[in-house]
C-alpha positions as CSV (number, residue, x, y, z in Angstrom):
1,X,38.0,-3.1,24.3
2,X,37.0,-2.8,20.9
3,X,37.1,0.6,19.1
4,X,33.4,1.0,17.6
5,X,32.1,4.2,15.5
6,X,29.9,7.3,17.1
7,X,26.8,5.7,15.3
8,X,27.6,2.6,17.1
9,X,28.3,3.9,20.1
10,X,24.6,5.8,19.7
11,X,23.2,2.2,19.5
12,X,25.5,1.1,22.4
13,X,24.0,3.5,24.8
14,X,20.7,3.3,23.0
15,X,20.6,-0.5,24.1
16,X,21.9,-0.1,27.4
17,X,19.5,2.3,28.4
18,X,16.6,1.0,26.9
19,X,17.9,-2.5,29.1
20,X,17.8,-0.6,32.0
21,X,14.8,0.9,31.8
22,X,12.9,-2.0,29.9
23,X,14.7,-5.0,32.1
24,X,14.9,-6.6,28.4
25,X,16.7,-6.0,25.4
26,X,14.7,-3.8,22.2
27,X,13.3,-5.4,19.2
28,X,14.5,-4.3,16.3
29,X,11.3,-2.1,15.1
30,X,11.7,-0.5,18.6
31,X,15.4,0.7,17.7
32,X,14.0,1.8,13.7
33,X,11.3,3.8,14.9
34,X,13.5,5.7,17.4
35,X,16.7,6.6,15.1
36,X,14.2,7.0,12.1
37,X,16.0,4.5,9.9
38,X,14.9,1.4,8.0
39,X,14.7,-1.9,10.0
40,X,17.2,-3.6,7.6
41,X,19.3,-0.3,8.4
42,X,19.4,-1.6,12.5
43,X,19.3,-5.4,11.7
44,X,22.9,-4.1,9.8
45,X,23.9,-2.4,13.0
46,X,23.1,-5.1,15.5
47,X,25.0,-7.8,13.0
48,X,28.0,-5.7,13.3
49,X,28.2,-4.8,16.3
50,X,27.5,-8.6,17.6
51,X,30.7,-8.9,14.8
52,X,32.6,-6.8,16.9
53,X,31.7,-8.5,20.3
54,X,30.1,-5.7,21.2
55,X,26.6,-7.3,22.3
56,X,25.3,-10.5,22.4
57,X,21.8,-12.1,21.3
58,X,19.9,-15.3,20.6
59,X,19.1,-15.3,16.7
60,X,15.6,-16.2,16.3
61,X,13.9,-15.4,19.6
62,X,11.6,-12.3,19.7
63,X,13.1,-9.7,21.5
64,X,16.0,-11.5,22.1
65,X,18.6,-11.5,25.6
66,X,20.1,-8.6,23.4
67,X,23.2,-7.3,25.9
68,X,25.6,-4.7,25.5
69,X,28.8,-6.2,26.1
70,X,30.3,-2.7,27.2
71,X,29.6,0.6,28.0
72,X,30.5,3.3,25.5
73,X,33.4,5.2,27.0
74,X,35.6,5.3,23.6
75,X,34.6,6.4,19.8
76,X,36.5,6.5,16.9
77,X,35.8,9.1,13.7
């Protein structure tokens, strides 16, 4: 498995639990407004952790099949 950061890890569990509750994957705005960061500060985060293999996603669709590949059980410093 691929080692990933705390802050990605935050966004890892973020996802997954926003997939189970939601039954879809959040929009972008959706993951700015609740980490209180910039949306070209997630669309960053989601490039690199899609980078990383971490989750998946259809580029250009609106809240897009975005799946978390794993669940956070390991962080790195």
């Amino acid at each position: 498995m691929a080692q990933f950061t705390q802050k990605q890890g935050q966004y890892l569990a973020y996802i997954h639990l926003y997939r189970r509750l939601h039954r879809q994957g959040p929009a972008e705005s959706d993951i700015a407004r609740d980490f209180g960061v910039s949306p070209p500060t997630v669309h960053q985060m989601i490039v690199k952790l899609e980078e990383l293999d971490l989750i998946t996603r259809e580029p250009g669709v609106a809240r897009s099949k975005m799946t978390d590949r794993c669940i956070p059980t390991s962080v790195t410093a």
